[in-house]
N, C-alpha and C positions, 0 to 999 in steps of 0.2 A: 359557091356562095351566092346569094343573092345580092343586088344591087348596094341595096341599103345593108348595114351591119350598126346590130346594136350590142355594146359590153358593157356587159352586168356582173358587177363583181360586190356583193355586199354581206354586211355583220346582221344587219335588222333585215330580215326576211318577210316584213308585215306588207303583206299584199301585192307581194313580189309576183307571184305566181301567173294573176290576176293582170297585173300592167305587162308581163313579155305575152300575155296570150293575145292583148289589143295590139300589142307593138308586131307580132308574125302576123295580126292581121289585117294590117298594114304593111305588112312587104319587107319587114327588116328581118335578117336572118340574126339570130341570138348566138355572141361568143360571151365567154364566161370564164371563170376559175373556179378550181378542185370544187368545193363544200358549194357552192353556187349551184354551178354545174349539174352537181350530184343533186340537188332539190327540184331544180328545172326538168330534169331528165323525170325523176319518178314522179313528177307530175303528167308526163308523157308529152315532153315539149320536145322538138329538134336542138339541141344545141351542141357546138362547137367547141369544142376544149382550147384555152388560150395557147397550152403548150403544145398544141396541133397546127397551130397559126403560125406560131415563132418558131417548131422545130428546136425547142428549148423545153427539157423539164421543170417544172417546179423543185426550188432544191433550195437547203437550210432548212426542213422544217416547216417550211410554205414564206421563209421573212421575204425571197426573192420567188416572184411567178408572174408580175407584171412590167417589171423594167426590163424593155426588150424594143428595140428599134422600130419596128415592124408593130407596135401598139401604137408606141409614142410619136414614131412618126404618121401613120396612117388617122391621128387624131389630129397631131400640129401642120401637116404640111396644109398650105395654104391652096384655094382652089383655083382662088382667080391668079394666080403668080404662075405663068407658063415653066419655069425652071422647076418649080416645083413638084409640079404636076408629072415633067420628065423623069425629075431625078425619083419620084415615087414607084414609077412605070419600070424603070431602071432597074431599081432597087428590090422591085417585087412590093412593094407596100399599099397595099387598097387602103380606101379610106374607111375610118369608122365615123360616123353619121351621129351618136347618142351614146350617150357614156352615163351609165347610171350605177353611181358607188355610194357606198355609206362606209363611214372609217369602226375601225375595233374601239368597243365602247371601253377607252381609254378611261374616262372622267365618273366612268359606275364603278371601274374596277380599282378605282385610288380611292375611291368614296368608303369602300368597304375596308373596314380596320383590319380587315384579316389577311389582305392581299400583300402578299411580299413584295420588297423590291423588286428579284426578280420577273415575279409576274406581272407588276406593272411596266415593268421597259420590255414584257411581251405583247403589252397593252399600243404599245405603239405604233401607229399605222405609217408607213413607209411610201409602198407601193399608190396607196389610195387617197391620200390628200396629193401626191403626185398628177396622178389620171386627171384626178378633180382640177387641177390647177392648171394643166395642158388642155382639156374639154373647155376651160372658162376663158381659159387666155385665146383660144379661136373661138370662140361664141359665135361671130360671122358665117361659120360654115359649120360648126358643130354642136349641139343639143347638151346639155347636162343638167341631170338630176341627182339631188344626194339630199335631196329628203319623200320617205314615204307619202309623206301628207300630198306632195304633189303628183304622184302617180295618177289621180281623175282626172283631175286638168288638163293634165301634159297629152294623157290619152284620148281627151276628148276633141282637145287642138287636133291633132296629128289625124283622127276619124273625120273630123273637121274640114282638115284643107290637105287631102289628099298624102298624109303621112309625113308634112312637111310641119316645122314650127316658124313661126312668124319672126321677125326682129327682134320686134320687142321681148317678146315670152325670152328667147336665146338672149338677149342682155338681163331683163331680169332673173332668170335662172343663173346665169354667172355670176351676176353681183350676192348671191343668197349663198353661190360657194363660195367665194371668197370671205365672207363671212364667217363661214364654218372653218374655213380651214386655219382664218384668224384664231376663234375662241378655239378650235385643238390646240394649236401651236401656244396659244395662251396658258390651257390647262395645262400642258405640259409641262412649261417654264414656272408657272408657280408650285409646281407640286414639287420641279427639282429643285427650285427656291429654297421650298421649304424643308426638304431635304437634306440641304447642305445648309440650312440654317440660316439662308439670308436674307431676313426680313422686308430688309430694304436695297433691292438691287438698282444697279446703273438704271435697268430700264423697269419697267411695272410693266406687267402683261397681267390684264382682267379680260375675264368673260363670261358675260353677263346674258342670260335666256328670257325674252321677253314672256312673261307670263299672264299680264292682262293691260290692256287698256282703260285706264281708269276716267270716271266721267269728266274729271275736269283736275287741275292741282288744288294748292292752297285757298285759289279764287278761281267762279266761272269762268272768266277769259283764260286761263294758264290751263292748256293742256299737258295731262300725265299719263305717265305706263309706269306699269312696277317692272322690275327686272330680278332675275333669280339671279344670285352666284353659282354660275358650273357646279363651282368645290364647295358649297355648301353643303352639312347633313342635317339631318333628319331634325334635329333639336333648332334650325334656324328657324324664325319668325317665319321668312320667306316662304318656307316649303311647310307654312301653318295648314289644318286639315280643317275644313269648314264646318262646322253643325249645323248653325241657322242662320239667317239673319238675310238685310240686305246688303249689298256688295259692299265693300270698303271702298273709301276714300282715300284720298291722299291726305289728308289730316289724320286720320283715323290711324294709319299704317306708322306715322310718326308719333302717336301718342301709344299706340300699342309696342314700338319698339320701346321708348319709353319706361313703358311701366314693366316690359317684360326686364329689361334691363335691370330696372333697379333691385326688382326681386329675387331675382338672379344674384344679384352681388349679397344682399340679407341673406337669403340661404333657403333651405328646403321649409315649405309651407310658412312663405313670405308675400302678405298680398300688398299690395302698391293701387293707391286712385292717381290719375292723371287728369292734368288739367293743363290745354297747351304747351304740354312737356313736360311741364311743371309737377312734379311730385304733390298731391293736397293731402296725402295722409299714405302712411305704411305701418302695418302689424305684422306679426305671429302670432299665428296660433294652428294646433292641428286642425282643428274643424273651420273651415273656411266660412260659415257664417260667421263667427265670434274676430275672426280677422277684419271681416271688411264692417264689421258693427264699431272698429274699434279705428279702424282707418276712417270712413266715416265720419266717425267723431272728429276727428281732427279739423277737417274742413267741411262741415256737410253743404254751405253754400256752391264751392268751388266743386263739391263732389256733382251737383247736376250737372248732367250732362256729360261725366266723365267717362275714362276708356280704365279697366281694372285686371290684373293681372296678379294669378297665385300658382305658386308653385306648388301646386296639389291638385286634388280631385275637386272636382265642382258636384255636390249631391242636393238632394231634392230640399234640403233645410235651406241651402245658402242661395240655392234658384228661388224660392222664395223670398229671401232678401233682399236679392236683386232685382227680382222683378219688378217689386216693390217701389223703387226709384229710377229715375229715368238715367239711364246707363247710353251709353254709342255701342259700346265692344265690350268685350270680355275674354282672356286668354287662359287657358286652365292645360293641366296635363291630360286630364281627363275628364269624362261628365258621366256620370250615370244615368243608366233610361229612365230610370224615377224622376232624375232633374229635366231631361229634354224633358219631359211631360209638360213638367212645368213650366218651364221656359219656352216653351209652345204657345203659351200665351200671351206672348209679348215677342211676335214674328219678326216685329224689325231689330231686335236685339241682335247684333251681331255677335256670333257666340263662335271661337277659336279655340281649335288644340294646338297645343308644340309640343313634339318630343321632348324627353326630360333629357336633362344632361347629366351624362355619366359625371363628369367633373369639372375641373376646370380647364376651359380652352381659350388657347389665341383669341384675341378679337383687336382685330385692327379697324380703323373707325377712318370713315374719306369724306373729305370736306370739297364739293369744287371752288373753284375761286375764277376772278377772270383770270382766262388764259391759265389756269394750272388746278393740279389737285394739290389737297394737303393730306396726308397719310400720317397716322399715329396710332401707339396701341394703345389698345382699352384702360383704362383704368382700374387695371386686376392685383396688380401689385400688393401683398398682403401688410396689413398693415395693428399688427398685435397689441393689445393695450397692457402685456407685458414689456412692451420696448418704450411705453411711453413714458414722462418725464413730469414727475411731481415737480410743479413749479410753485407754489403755497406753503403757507405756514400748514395746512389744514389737506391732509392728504384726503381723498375720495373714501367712499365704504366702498364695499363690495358689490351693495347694491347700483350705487352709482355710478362704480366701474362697469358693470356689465350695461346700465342705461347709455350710456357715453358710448362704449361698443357700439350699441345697435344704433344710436342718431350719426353717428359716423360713419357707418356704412348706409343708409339711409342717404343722405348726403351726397356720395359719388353719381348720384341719379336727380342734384337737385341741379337746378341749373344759377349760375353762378350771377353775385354775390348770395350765397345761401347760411342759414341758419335752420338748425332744427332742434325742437324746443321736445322732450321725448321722456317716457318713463323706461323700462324696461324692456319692453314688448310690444308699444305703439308711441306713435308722433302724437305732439298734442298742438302743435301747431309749427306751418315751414312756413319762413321766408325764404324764396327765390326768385331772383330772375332780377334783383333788386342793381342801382346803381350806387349803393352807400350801403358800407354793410350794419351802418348804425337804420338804415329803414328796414334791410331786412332780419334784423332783433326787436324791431316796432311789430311790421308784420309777424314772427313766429309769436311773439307774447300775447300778442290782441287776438290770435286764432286759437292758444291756447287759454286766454282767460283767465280761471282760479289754478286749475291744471299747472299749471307755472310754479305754483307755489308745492316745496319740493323737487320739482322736474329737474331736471339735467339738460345742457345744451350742448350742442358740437357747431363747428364753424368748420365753413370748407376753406379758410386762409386767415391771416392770420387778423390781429385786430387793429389795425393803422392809430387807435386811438381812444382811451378810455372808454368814451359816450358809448358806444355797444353795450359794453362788457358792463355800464351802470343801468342802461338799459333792463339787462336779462335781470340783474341783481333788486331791483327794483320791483321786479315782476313775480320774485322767491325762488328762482331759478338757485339752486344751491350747489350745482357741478359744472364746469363748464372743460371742452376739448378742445383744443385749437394749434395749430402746426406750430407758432412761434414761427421770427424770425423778425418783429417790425426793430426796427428804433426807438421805438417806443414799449418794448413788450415790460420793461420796469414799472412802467407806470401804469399798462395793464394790468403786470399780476400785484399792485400794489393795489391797485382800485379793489384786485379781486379778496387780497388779505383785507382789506378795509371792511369788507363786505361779508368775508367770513364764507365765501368761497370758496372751493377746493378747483383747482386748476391742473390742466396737463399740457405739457406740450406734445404732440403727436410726431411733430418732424417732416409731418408731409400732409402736401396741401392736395386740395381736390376739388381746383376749377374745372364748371363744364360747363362752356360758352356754346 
């Protein structure tokens, strides 16, 4: 063997070929494992079988082919440590110089609904967050690589200064494994988390893939990055596919969770306007122009400028709508070529797909705080307007039952103190974000106007105190939904018989601070 020895044992083969042919041309002689090995070689490369080195087969199936003395020490023994050096010479163990590994794509293969338990605890890589973790913990005398992206670099160092890497390069390539071998060991733990069912363990293990650099946060001085979840699919915001537009923001990203959120919770072809979180209008309807004509309406001042979100197709009718008003964002399932047409002409529109969701899923929602996280799940919990609770002389109609529905799920998206003032199938005017929930029954009625008269309201808590509840009734609001629960709720649904209201109690409330 040659002086230098580099092992390469990796899942992602992208441009592998390429970096051991720089790396023998620089002086390192190439040892390897089975499937490695076998890519190297028919490429017509020299390389050395690891179980030629150790004097040890591969055996289980491939689970054990790199844990062997004779790796692990010829990577950890130390160079400038004289005992070391002996007991290697001793020992028979040369050293290895570059260790370049990628682990089994553990976090694609959980990703996909189809992969069995089994196959995912074959997902697990053993052997190679090992390597990795031995090559980084002597950084001082030894090289590691375990990501593709760095193969130019590392190749051009090493052609550079004589087949050597520099300090620096050798501490920042460890610090970038050790990182990795964090977010494995993370996916791992949350996926068996989730497994076994435990939402909320001793410890929380996240692992989060930086995805971009964003120009700046909420204000020019405050620098942002977006980060992906690992275990996120296809239906996340995160892993959104881009049509047009200019880059998002960090505003942008929170208004588009936002509004994809709340549509989400309304249901299939549900479009939601945002406005600094803030819900300014939400519809149904199939044809996505007559949705957002109708959301829209509810706020159109607070609607410029807004970010909008439908759980449907975006077609060349309703790109004309939008184009029509000045928009930030736009999220849809899908767009037709007829609409990017159109929406061609208005570039800076930033226009997003998300995978649709099969159904419904987990969503757990993380807050930092100083010094901690807060962790809670979504606000999915179903909530029937057959379990609800005639509390009125003057029971609801039909019609009002099912309005009350939709301002109530509408609501889990508004931000708290909220009211939504609503007919069947759109908002006709929200208050949220308010500190008294009698302003925000001021704000829902003033943004619905005449619309009121008729409407239906829901409440995301309950009413501390008449003045609301005379509020909406004043305005012909004639149904109102609210969890119950004050001290006062006698005197509310008494204001509300005075009024000739029909009332529910829900039983559950729907702060979102």
């Amino acid at each position: 063997m040659t002086a230098r020895l580099a092992l390469l044992s990796v899942s992602d083969r992208t441009g592998l070929v390429d970096f051991a042919r720089a790396l023998v041309a620089q002086g390192f002689g190439l040892l390897s494992t089975g499937g490695t090995a076998a890519h190297l070689a028919a490429s017509g490369l020299s390389v050395t079988k690891v179980e030629d080195l150790t004097g040890f087969p591969e055996v289980f199936g491939g689970r054990v082919k790199t844990l062997h003395p004779k790796l692990f020490g010829g990577i950890l023994f130390d160079r400038s440590v004289d005992r070391d050096r002996s007991e290697a010479a001793a020992n028979g163990v040369g050293p290895i110089d570059l260790v370049v590994v990628n682990l089994y794509p553990f976090e694609d293969a959980v990703a996909r609904a189809e992969t069995t338990f089994a196959e995912a605890i074959e997902k697990i890589d053993v052997g190679g967050p090992s390597l990795l973790r031995a090559a980084a913990k002597n950084h001082a005398h030894v090289g590691v690589v375990c990501d593709p992206a760095d193969y130019p670099s590392v190749a051009a160092e090493l052609k550079a200064n004589a087949g050597v890497l520099g300090d620096e390069t050798r501490r920042r390539l460890a610090a970038k494994v050790f990182r990795r071998t964090a977010a494995y060991d993370a996916a791992i733990a949350r996926w068996f988390s989730a497994e076994t069912g435990e939402t909320f363990p001793e410890r929380l293990s996240l692992s989060f893939a930086r995805a971009a650099s964003l120009r700046y946060g909420e204000n020019p001085h405050q620098k942002a990055s977006l980060y992906v979840d690992a275990a996120a699919a296809a239906p996340a915001l995160s892993r959104y596919a881009f049509v047009q537009g200019k880059e998002l923001s960090y505003n942008n990203f929170l208004d588009a969770d936002a509004a994809l959120y709340t549509s989400r919770v309304v249901g299939p072809s549900a479009l939601t306007i945002v406005k600094h979180r803030i819900p300014a209008g939400a519809a149904t309807a199939p044809a996505m122009v007559d949705a957002f004509e109708a959301a829209w309406a509810s706020d159109p001042i607070a609607g410029f400028g807004g970010v909008v979100a439908y759980t449907g197709t975006l077609d060349a009718e309703a790109a004309a709508a939008l184009t029509s008003r000045f928009l930030e964002v736009v999220v849809v399932h899908d767009v037709t070529d007829d609409a990017k047409a159109v929406l061609a002409k208005k570039p800076n529109l930033r226009v997003l797909t998300v995978g649709k969701e099969a159904g419904p899923r987990p969503r757990l929602e993380a807050r930092g705080i100083d010094g901690g996280l807060l962790l809670q799940e979504g606000d999915l919990a179903p909530d029937d307007a057959p379990d609800w609770k005639v509390v009125t002389k003057r029971a609801p109609t039909d019609g009002e039952t099912r309005a009350m529905r939709f301002a109530n799920l509408v609501l889990r998206g508004v931000v708290s103190n909220g009211i939504v003032v609503a007919g069947e199938t759109a908002t006709y005017g929200i208050g949220g974000g308010r500190t008294s929930r009698v302003d925000a029954c001021r704000d829902a009625v003033g943004k619905a106007g005449d619309r009121a008269k008729g409407a239906v309201a829901a409440s995301d808590a309950f009413f501390p105190f008449p003045d609301g509840l005379e509020v909406l009734a004043k305005a012909g609001v004639t149904a109102v939904a609210q969890p119950g629960g004050s001290v006062k709720d006698a005197e509310v649904v008494a204001a509300a018989d005075a009024a000739g209201i029909a009332m529910v109690f829900t039983g559950k409330r729907h702060f979102r601070h």
